[in-house]
N, C-alpha and C positions, 0 to 999 in steps of 0.2 A: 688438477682441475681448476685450481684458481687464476685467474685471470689478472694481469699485470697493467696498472692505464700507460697510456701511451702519451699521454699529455695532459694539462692542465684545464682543457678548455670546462670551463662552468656552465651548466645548461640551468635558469634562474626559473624558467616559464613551463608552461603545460607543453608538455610535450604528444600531442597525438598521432604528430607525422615524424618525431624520430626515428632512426634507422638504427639497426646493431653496430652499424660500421659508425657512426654518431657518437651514440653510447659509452662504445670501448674506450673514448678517449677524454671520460671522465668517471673521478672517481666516485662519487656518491653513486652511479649508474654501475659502475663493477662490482660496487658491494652490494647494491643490491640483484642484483643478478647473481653472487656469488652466494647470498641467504636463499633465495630460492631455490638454486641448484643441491644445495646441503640437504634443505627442505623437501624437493624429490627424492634425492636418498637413500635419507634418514627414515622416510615414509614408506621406503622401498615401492617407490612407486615404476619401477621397469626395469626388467632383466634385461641385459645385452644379449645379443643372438644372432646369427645367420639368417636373411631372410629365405622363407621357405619358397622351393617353386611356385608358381602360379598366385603369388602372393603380392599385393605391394603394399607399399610404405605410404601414409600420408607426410605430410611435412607437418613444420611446427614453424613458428615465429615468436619472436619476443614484442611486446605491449609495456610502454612507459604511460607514466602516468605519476602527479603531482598531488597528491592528496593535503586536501589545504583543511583547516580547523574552521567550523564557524564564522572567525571573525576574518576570513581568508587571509590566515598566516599559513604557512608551510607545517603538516603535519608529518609526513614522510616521501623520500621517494622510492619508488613501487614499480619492480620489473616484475612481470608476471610473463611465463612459459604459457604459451596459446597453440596448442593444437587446430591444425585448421580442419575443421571439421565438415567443413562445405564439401569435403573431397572424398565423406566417407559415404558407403553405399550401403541405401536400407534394405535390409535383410540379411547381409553382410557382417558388418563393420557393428550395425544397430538394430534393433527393433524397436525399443518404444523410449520416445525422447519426454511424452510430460511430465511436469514435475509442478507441483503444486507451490503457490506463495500466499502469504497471509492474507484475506484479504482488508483492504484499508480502513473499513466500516469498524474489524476487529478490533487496527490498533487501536483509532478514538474509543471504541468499548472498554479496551484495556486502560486507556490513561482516564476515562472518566470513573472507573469503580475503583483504582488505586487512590482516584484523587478521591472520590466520596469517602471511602472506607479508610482511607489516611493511610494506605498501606506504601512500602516501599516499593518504587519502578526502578529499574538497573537495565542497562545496554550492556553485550556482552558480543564480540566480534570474534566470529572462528578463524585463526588463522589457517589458510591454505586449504580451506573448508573442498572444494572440489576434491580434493586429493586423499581425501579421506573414504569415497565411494571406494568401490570393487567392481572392475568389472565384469562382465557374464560373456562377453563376445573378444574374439583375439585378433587384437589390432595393433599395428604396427607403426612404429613411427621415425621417420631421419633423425638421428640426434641434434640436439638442439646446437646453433650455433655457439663457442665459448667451452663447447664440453669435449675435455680432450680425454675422458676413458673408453671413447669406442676407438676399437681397432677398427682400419681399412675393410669396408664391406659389413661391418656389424649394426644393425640399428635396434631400436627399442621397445621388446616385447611390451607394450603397456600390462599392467598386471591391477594397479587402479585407475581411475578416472583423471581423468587432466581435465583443466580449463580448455573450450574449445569444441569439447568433442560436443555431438549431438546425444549423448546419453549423461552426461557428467550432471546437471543437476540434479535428474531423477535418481541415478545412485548415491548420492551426495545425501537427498531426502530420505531416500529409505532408508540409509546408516544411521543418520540424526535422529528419523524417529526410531528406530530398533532400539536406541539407545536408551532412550526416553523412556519407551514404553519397559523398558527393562527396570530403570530407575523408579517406576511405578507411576509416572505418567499416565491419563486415560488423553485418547487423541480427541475431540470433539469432530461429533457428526456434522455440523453445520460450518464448520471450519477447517480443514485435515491440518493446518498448522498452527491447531491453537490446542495443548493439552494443560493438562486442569491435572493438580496432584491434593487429595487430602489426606493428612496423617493428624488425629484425634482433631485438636484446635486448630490445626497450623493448614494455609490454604496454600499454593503456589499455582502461579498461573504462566504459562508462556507460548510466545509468538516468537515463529520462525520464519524469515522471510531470505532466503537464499541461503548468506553467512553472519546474517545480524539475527538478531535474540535480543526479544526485551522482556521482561519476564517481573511479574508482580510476586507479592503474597503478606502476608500478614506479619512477618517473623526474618528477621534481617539475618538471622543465624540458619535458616535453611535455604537462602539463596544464597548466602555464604556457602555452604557446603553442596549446594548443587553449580556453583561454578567449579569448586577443587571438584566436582566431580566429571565436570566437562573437560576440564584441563587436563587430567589424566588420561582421558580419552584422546582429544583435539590440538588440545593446546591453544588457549584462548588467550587474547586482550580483554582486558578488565576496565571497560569505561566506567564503572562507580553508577552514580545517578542517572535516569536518562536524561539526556540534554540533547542529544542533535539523532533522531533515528526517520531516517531513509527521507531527508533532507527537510523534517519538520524539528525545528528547535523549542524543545519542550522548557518554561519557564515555573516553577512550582514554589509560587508563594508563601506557603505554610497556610494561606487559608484558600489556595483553591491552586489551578493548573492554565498557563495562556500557552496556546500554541499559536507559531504564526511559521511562514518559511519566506522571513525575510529575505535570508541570502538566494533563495534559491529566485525571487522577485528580482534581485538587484543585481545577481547572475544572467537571467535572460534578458533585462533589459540592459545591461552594457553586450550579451550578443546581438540586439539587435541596434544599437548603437543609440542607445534611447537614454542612457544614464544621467544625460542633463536635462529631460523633459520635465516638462510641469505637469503636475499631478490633475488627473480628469475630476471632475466633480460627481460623477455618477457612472454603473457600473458598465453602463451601457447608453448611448445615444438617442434621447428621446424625437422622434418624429422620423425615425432612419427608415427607407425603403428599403428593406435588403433584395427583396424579389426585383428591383429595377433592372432593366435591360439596357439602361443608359452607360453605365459606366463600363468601360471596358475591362477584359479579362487581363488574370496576371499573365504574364509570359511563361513562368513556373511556378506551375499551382503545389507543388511540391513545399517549397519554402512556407506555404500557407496552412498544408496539415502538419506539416513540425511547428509551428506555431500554437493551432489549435490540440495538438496533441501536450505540447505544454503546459498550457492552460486548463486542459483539463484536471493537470495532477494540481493544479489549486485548490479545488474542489475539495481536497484535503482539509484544509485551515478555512477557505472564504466562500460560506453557503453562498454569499449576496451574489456572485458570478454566476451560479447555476445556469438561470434564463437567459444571461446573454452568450453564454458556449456552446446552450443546448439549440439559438437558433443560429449562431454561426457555423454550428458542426452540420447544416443543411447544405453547404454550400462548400464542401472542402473537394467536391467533382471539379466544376470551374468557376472555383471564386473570379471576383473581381475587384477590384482597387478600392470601391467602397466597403465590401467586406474585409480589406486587410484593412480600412483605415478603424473600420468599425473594432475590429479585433487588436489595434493599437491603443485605441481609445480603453476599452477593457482594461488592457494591461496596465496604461500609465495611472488607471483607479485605484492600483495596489499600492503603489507609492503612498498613498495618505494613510496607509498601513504597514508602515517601512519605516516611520518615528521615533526615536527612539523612547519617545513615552508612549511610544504602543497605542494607546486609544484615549480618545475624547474622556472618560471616566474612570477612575478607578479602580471603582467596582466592576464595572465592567471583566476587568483583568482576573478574580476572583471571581466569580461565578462561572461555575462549567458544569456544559451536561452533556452525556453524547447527543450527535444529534446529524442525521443521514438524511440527506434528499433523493426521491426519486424523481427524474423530470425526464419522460418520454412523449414523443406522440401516441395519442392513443384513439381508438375505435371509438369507444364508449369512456364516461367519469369513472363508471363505476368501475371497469374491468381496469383502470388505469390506477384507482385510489386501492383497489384490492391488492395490487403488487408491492405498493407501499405498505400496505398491514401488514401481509408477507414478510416483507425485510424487515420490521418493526417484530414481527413477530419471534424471526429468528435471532435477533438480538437481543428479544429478553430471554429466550431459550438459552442461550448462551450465557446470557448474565448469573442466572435461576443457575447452570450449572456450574459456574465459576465459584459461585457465593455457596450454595447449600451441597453440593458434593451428588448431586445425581441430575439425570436426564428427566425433563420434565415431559410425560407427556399430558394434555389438557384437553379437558371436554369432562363435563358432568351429566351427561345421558344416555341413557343408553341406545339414543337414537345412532349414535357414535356407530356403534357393533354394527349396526346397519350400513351403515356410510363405509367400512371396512370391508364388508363381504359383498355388497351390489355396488359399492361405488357412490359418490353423492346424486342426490336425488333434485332436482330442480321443482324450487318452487315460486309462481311471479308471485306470491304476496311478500316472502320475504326479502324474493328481490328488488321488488316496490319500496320495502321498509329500510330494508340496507340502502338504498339511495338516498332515500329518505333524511335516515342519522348521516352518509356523508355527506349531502349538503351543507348539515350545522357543525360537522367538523371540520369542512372545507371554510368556512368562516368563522375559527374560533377565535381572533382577531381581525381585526380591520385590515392589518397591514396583509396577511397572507391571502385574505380574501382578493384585497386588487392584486395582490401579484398574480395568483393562478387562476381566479374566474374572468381576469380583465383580459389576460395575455399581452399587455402593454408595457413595457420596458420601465423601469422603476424610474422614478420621479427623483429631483434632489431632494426635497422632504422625506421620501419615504427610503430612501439609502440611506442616508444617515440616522434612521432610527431603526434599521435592520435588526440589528441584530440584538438589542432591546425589547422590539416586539415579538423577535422569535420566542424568548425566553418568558414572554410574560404571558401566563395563561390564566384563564380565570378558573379558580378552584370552583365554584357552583356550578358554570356553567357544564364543566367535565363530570362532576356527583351528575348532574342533570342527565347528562347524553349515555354514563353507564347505567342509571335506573334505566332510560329506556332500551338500551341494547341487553340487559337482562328480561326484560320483557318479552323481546323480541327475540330471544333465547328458547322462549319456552314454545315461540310456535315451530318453530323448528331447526333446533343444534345442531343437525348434522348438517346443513347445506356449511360448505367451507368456506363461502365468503363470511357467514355470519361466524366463522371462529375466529378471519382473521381478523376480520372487525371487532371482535373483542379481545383480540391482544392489542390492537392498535389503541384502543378504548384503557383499556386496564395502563398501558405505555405510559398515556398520557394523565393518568389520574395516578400513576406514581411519582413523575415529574413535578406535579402540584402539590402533591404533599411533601415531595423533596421540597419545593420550592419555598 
């Protein structure tokens, strides 16, 4: 089965368009093709067999790939077996390919209550993690290039899931959770890839997001034993603390958590060849017409949503982008050259956050809290600020169940039972009043006020004190806004804007006394 090189040649660089004939004639590329081939196996991932009549084989291919560290030095090289899945037939081959992943909102939920509660974060990497599903439909495959145990005419009963296929993540997921929940895991409702374990004192908390796992808890000695207990399953890599998960590099001070995704900045701006640019002053272009009809269109407006498709996943680490993504993602039908310049201009803003002293303060670097933006067009204020309570809402839901060990559900009236069995009841005085208090929560600061009541592209003054204002809320003014939303409670709890507005409310008067 093992495969012999044929020559010296060194391959140094990423490889996304090497070939197997390429490959074989270097050795770091046969060994690793030779660990993965063990690794099907061992996993007894495919029987050999006769293809049955009326039957056919999909193919497979080999995928190279340069997995660099952080500070991009060389971490490993990485052959991975790919099933081409494009060629399976649904109903066939598949029925149901979804498969859930964490969502992002999560992980910052996870690093900011490890970091409030001082608890330990760890990254934990499944190896060969697809390989570990089962699957439910019998599908066939050519043996893979390099593998000399099939005989003439034999191919590859698959028996578990391969990288490739159009089912391989969702069996993948439901093994991981089976697993989990066996270990005693509860999966959370508002997240299917985030479960929550408590045993008397001890909290454990974890996100799954494909083959990464970052996983919190109180007590270093039960995420100690709940990795040997994954290993004995999976067989994992043991990254230690988290530091680099799903290309956000987590830095934890001892008095507080910075996240930033430098490399992943300094990555897209040497693909678009921008690595020597100077840094923009602001996050976006003040005085820009983007609706203009003057400038002409791109030739391939394609290149323009993998750009804004990039940028989006900054949104990650840099609220202060929001408003300029959310109006260039108007325009990813047929941009035009001042929307790609406009969208360069964003980019090379990040660079003043690419330093290796991180930020203008130090404090700054210490201080963290989670903290999610919603930024859509909308009909109405109100139906747009009620989505944000919403997702505020199911964040503290989640928090409430991470920290205290049950499902919260909230409401003190029994106008509730009502709201349950006829549905919410609409009332315009409340909806009057909920406008009302979001007005003065839409200006609990100066600075958020011009960004979202003004719609005007942030200012250099007001960028550079972002993300200080975000953070700085005033404690009276929030006591202030929940006397009246309790108030306003009493006239009537069960309409659901007025619930979500008071988890938004309550959100933010936790914040201030964190603060």
């Amino acid at each position: 089965m093992r495969m012999q090189p044929c020559s010296s040649l060194r391959l140094e660089n990423l490889c996304q368009n090497l070939h197997y004939e390429q490959a074989a004639q270097d050795g770091k590329w046969i060994t690793s093709m030779n660990k993965e081939l063990e690794a099907l196996e061992v996993n007894n991932t495919w029987e050999l067999t006769q293809l049955p009549a009326g039957k056919k084989a999909i193919g497979c291919r080999w995928i190279y790939k340069i997995k660099r560290n952080p500070d991009g030095s060389v971490d490993k090289f990485k052959a991975r077996l790919v099933a081409k899945g494009y060629l399976q037939k649904e109903g066939i081959d598949f029925f149901d390919s979804f498969s859930p992943v964490a969502k992002l909102v999560s992980v910052r939920l996870l690093i900011a209550l490890a970091t409030q509660r001082k608890w330990e974060l760890h990254h934990i990497d499944i190896n060969n993690a697809f390989l570990h599903g089962f699957l439910e439909e019998e599908v066939y495959m050519v043996p893979p290039k390099g593998y000399t145990k099939a005989a003439k005419g034999e191919v590859c009963l698959l028996k578990r899931s391969l990288y490739g296929l159009k089912q391989a993540s969702r069996q993948w997921n439901i093994e991981f959770s089976d697993k989990l929940l066996g270990y005693g895991f509860i999966q959370s409702k508002h997240d299917h890839c985030m479960f929550i374990k408590h045993t008397g004192s001890t909290t454990l908390a974890l996100l799954i997001y494909v083959d990464d796992v970052l996983t919190a808890g109180n007590s270093l000695a039960a995420i100690q034993s709940l990795k040997e207990y994954l290993h004995n399953l999976f067989t994992i890599k043991d990254l230690g603390p988290a530091k680099y998960f799903l290309g956000l590099e987590i830095y934890n001070t001892g008095q507080g958590t910075y996240l930033t995704q430098r490399k992943y900045i300094l990555d897209l701006l040497h693909d678009l060849g921008l690595s020597d640019c100077k840094p923009s002053a602001t996050p976006f272009p003040s005085g820009i017409n983007l609706s203009s009809q003057e400038s002409p269109t791109l030739p391939d407006s394609s290149v323009y949503r993998r750009l804004i498709g990039r940028l989006l996943y900054l949104n990650l680490s840099r609220a202060n982008i929001s408003y300029g993504i959310q109006q260039l993602s108007q325009f990813v039908q047929t941009p035009t050259q001042a929307h790609w310049a406009a969208a360069i201009h964003l980019l090379n803003e990040q660079l003043n956050h690419c330093a290796a002293r991180w930020s203008r303060r130090a404090e700054l670097r210490i201080r963290f809290c989670g903290l999610s933006i919603c930024k859509k067009l909308q009909s109405t204020k109100v139906l747009y600020k009620m989505e944000d309570g919403s997702s505020i809402a199911m964040a503290k839901r989640m928090k409430v169940a991470v920290e205290d060990g049950e499902t919260l559900v909230e409401g003190e009236s029994t106008a509730l039972v009502s709201v349950e069995e006829n549905g919410p009841r609409a009332s315009e005085q409340v909806k009057t009043e909920i406008a009302h208090i979001l007005e003065k929560i839409n200006s609990f600061t100066e600075m958020v006020s011009e960004l979202l009541d003004s719609g005007k592209s942030m200012l250099k003054e007001l960028s550079n004190d972002f993300e200080e204002r975000m953070i700085s809320i005033h404690k009276e003014q929030i006591l202030k806004w929940h006397e009246e939303i309790n108030e306003l409670r009493l006239l009537d709890a069960a309409n659901e804007d007025a619930d979500a507005l008071l988890q938004n409310a309550k959100y933010l008067l936790q914040i201030a006394h964190a603060g």
